[in-house]
MILUM-399753 format. One line per 3 residues: number of its first residue (from 1); their letters; for each residue x, y, z of C-alpha. Coordinates in steps of 0.2 Angstrom, whole numbers, padded with zeros to 4 digits. Last residue first. Layout:
<sites>
NUM	a	X:Y:Z  ...
</sites>
This chain:
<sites>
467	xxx	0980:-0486:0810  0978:-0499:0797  0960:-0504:0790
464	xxx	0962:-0521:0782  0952:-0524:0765  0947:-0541:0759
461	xxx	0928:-0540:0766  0923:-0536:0748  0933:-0540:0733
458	xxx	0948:-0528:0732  0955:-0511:0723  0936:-0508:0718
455	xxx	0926:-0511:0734  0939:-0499:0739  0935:-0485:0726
452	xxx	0918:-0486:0726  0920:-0485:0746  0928:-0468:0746
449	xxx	0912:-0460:0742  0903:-0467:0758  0919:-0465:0767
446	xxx	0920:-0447:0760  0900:-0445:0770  0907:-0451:0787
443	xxx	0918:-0436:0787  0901:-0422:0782  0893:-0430:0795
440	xxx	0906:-0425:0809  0909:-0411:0799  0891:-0404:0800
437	xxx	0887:-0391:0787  0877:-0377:0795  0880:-0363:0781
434	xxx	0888:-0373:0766  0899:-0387:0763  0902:-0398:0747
431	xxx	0912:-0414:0752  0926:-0424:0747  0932:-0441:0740
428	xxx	0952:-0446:0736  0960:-0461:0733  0979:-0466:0732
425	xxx	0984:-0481:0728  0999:-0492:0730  1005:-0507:0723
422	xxx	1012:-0501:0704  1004:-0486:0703  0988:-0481:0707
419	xxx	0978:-0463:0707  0960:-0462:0712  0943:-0460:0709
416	xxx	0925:-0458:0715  0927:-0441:0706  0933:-0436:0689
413	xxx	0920:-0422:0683  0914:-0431:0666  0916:-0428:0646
410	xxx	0907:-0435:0633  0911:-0432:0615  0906:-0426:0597
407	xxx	0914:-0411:0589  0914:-0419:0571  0934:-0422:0575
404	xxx	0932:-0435:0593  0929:-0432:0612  0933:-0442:0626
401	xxx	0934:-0440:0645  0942:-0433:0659  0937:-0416:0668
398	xxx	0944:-0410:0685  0939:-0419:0701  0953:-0429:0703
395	xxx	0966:-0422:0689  0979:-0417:0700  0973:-0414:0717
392	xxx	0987:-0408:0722  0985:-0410:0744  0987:-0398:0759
389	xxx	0967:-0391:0758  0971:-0376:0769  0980:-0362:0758
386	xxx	0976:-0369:0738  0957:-0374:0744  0955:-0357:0752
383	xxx	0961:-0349:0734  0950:-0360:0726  0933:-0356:0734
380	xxx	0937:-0336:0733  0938:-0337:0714  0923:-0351:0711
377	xxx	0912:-0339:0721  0904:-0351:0728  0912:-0369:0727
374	xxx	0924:-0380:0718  0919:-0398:0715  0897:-0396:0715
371	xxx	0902:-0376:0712  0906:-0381:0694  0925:-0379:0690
368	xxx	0925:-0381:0675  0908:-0376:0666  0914:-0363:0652
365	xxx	0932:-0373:0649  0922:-0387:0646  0910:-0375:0633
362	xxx	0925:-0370:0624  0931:-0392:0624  0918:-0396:0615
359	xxx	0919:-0383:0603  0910:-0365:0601  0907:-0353:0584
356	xxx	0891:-0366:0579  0884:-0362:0595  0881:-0378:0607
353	xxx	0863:-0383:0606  0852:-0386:0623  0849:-0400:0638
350	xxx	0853:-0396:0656  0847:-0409:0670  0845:-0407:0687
347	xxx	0851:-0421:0701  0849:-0424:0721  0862:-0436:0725
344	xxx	0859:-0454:0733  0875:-0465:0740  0881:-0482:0741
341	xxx	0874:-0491:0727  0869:-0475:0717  0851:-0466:0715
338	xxx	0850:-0449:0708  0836:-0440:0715  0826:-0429:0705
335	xxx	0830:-0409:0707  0815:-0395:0701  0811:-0389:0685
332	xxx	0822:-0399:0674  0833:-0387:0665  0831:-0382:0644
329	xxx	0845:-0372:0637  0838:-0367:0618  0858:-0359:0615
326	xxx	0874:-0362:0620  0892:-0356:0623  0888:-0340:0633
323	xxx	0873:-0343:0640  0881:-0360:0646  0891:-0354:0661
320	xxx	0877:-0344:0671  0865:-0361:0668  0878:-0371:0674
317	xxx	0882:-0359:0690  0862:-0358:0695  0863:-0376:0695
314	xxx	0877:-0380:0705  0871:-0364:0721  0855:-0374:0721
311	xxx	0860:-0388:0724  0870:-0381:0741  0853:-0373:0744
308	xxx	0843:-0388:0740  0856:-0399:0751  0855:-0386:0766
305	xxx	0837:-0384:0765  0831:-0402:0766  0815:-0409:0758
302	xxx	0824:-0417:0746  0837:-0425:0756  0825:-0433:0768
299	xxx	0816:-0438:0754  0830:-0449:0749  0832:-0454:0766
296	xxx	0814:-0459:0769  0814:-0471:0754  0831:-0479:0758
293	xxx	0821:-0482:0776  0807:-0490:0767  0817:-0500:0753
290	xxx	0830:-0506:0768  0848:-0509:0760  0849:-0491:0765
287	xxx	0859:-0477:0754  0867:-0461:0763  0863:-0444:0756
284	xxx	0870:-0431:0746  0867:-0414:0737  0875:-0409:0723
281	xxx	0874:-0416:0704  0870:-0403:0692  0868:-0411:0675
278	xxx	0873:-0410:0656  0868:-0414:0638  0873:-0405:0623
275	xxx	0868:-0404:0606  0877:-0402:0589  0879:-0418:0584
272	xxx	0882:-0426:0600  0889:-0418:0614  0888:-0424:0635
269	xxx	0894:-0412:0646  0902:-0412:0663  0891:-0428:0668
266	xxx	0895:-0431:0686  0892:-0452:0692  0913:-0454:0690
263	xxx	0919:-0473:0691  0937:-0471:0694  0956:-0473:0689
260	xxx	0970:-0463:0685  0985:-0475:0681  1003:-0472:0683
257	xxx	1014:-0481:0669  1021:-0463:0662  1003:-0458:0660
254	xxx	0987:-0470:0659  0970:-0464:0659  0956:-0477:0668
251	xxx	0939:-0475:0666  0920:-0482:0671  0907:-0470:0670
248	xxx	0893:-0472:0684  0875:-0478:0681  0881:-0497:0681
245	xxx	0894:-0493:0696  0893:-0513:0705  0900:-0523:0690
242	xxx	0910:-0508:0679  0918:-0505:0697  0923:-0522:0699
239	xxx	0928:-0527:0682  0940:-0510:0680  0949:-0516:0696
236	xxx	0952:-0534:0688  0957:-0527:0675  0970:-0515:0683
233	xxx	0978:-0528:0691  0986:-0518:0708  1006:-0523:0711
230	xxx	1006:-0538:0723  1006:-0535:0743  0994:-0522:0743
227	xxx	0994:-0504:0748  0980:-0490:0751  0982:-0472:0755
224	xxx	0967:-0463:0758  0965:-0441:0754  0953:-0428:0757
221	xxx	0940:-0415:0749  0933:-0400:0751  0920:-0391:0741
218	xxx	0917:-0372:0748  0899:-0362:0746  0894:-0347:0750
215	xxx	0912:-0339:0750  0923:-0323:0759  0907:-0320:0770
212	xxx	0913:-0321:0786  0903:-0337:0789  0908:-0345:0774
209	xxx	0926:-0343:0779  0922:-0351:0796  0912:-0363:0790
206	xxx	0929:-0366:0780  0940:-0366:0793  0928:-0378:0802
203	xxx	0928:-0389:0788  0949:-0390:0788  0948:-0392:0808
200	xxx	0938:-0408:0806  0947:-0417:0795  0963:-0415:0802
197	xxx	0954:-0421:0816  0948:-0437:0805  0964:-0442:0799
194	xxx	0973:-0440:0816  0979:-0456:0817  0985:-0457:0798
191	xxx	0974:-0472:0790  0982:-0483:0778  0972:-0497:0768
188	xxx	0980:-0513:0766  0973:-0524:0754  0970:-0543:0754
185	xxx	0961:-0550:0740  0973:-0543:0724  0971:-0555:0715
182	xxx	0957:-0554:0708  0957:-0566:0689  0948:-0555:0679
179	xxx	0947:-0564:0665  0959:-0562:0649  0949:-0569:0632
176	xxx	0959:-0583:0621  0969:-0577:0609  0968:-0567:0594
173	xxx	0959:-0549:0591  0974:-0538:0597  0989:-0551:0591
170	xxx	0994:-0543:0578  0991:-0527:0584  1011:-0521:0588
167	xxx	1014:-0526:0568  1004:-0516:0562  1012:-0499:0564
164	xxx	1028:-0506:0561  1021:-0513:0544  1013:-0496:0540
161	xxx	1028:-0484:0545  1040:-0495:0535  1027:-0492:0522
158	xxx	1025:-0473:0524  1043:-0469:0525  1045:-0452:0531
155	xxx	1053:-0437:0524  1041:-0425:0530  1033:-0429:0544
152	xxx	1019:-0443:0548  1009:-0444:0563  1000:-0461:0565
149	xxx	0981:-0467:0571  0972:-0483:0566  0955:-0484:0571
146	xxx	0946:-0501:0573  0927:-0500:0573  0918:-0513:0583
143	xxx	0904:-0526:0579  0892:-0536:0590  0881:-0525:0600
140	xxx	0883:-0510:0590  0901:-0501:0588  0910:-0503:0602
137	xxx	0925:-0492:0598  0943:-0498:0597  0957:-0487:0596
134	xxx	0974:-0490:0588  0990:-0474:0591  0979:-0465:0603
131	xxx	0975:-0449:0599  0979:-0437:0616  0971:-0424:0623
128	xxx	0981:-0418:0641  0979:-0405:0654  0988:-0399:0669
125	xxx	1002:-0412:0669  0998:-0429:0670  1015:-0436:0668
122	xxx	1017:-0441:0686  1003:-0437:0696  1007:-0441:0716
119	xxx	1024:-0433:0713  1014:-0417:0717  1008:-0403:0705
116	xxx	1010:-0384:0714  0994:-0376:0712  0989:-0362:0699
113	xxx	0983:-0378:0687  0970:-0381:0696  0958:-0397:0695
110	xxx	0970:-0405:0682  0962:-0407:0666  0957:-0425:0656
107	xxx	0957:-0434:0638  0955:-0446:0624  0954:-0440:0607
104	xxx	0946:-0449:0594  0950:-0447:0576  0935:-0447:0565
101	xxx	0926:-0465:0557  0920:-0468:0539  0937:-0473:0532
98	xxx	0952:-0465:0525  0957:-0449:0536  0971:-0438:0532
95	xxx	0972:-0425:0543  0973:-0405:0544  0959:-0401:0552
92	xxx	0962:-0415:0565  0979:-0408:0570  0974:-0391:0571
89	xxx	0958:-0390:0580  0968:-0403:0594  0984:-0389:0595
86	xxx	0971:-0373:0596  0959:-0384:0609  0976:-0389:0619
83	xxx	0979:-0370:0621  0962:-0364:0623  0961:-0377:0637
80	xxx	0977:-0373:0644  0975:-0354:0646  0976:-0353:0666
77	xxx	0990:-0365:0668  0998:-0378:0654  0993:-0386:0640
74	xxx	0995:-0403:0631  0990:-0409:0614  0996:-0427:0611
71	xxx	0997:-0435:0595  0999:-0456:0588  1001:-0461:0607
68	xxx	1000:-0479:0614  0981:-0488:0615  0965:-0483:0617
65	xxx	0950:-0490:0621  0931:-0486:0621  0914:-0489:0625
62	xxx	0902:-0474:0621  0885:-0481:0627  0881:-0464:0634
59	xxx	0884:-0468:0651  0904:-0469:0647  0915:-0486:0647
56	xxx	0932:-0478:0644  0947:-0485:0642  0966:-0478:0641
53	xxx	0980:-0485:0639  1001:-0481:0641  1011:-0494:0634
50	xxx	1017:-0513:0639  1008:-0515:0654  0991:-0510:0646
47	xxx	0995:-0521:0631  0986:-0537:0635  0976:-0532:0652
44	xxx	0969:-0519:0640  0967:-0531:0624  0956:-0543:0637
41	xxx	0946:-0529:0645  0941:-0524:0628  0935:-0539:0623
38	xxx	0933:-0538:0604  0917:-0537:0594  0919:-0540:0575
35	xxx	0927:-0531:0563  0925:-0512:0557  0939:-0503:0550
32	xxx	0948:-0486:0552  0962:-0475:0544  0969:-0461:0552
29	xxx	0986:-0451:0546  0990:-0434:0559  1000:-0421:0549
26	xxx	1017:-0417:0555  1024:-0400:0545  1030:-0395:0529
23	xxx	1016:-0390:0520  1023:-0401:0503  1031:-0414:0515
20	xxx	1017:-0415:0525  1004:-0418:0514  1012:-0430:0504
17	xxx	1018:-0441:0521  1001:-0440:0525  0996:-0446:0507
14	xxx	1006:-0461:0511  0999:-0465:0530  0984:-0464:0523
11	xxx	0984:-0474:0510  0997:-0487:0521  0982:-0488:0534
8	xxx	0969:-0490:0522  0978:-0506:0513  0983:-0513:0532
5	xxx	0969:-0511:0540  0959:-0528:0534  0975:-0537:0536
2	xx	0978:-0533:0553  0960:-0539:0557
</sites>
């Protein structure tokens, strides 16, 4: 494989180093091959410890892995979208690409960039797009295209570049394939004593806060520790949730060696040539293991007002944010149910053309935060969450995904997640309330959501729940 790169690679890399000594500036060199179909769970467990990676199994049959960092846009506060649009525009305008395939990006957004971050995220900042240095794309059922990414500057040495380039993948399509191998069987998960009061009193400040009229809607959300005796293996995690999630996108961002991991249901947006597909996803319901009585719960939810209202208050802000970024928007007529091994959603589709003026990440900016992770109005929802909600969220609940230089890409809101590092994890799960929202349900519902995340840490029946 590092053979078949290396010719485009050191083209590239060469006219890069053209390019940017005559406009004197860095310009981004890509070259890309296809080979055969590489594990790449294998090549994450092989260099994930050695540089930051990032993989992405996404609904849309987009597999993906990056590894290391060729570019990275970042951004900070209110403007960091158009901030990290203007760097990633740029870059890719600018490049030297040899090959059929476009740089890819891989990427995410803090929740709220007006609250203080936390030493939970390390690294993450308040948004982030960055070209891995190699990706690999599934490409078919038995091929996959290799990308090669560098960033030249004047003056530099675009063979020495090449072979120090290459020389990191030698070994990325040999060996024999890395199984999981779960190790981590036994894992502590940590619950404060008064987790669920605390819980309480933060709903009922927000009924409260509905009640007087300062929001229709508010999404809160809580934290859970969880520790085991070995650091967590990331494969083995990502295995887990790829095996019990399969309508759920699977993803792990690394930053600084802390990994973001989770296996999202919420389409954000969804581009491909032009078009755009995306969802509102509010409502929620238990799963039964019963067909009849998983029958009655989904029409339980429905039939119910509180769920259709709370759905409602999603779609109505979709449709508000795409008018100005899109056109032909077509919406299912009514909600479907969106079934998911521990939990049922009630679900409306978007579908419609982004204008030719507007990117991927203009309409991303449009649609975060939707009222399904935020509330109604989004202003007056935030500020209760920055007074009463006592946690960064960082990126849960924010957008993370892919996108690459013709404007294609899929992008999800970061939920069933969490943060890991080294032995310890923290998840997080949280709830959409509305008039007559119970918090004693509304409490059992995150350990319905917090479950992906713990039948991912450990196998089942390997977690010890500490008081």
């Amino acid at each position: 494989m590092v053979d078949a790169l290396r010719q485009p690679l050191r083209i590239a890399m060469h006219k890069a180093c053209e390019s940017a000594a005559r406009l004197e500036r860095a310009i981004l060199a890509v070259a890309s091959i296809v080979v055969p179909r590489i594990d790449m769970f294998s090549v994450f467990a092989r260099y994930s410890s050695q540089m930051d990676a990032n993989i992405w199994l996404g609904l849309a049959g987009s597999s993906m892995l990056g590894l290391g960092a060729a570019l990275e846009c970042t951004g900070e506060g209110k403007d960091r979208f158009a901030t990290i649009s203007a760097c990633w525009h740029d870059a890719v305008r600018h490049a030297v690409i040899e090959g059929d395939a476009p740089p890819v990006a891989f990427g995410g957004f803090r929740f709220d960039a007006a609250r203080p971050a936390s030493s939970v995220w390390p690294g993450f900042g308040d948004g982030a797009l960055v070209v891995p240095r190699l990706t690999v794309v599934q490409y078919g059922r038995d091929c996959c295209r290799v990308i090669a990414a560098e960033q030249m500057f004047p003056g530099s040495d675009a063979v020495a570049r090449a072979e120090a380039a290459l020389s990191l993948w030698e070994g990325l399509a040999g060996g024999n394939a890395i199984h999981p191998t779960h190790r981590n069987a036994h894992v502590q998960v940590l619950i404060p004593k008064n987790a669920k009061n605390q819980w309480c009193a933060l709903v009922h400040a927000a009924l409260h806060s509905i009640s007087q009229g300062d929001a229709r809607k508010i999404v809160v959300a809580r934290t859970l520790k969880a520790k085991a005796a070995d650091p967590f293996t990331l494969p083995d995690i990502l295995d887990r949730l790829r095996s019990a999630n399969p309508k759920a996108a699977i993803f792990a961002f690394g930053r600084k060696g802390t990994y973001f991991v989770g296996a999202t249901p919420e389409i954000l947006i969804t581009a491909h040539s032009g078009t755009f597909r995306t969802m509102a996803l509010a409502g929620s319901a238990a799963r039964s293991e019963t067909p009849q009585q998983d029958a009655r719960l989904g029409q339980a939810l429905l039939t119910s007002p509180k769920d259709r209202l709370e759905h409602d208050f999603v779609v109505q802000a979709v449709l508000q944010a795409l008018q100005s970024c899109c056109s032909r928007i077509e919406a299912d007529s009514s909600p479907s149910l969106h079934k998911l091994p521990t939990v049922q959603h009630l679900v409306t589709f978007f579908r419609g053309d982004i204008l030719p003026h507007k990117s991927l990440l203009d309409v991303i900016a449009r649609l975060h935060p939707t009222p399904a992770v935020g509330g109604v109005p989004a202003g007056s929802a935030l500020a209760f969450l920055r007074d009463h909600e006592g946690f960064d969220r960082g990126w849960y609940a924010g957008p993370v995904g892919w996108l690459d230089a013709e404007g294609n890409g899929e992008f999800m809101v970061a939920l069933r997640s969490g943060v890991i590092q080294g032995n310890e994890a923290v998840l997080f799960a949280g709830c959409g309330l509305v008039a007559g929202s119970d918090p004693e349900k509304e409490y059992q519902e995150t350990w319905i959501k917090f479950s992906t995340m713990l039948n991912g840490l450990c196998p089942a029946q390997g977690a010890e729940f500490v008081i």
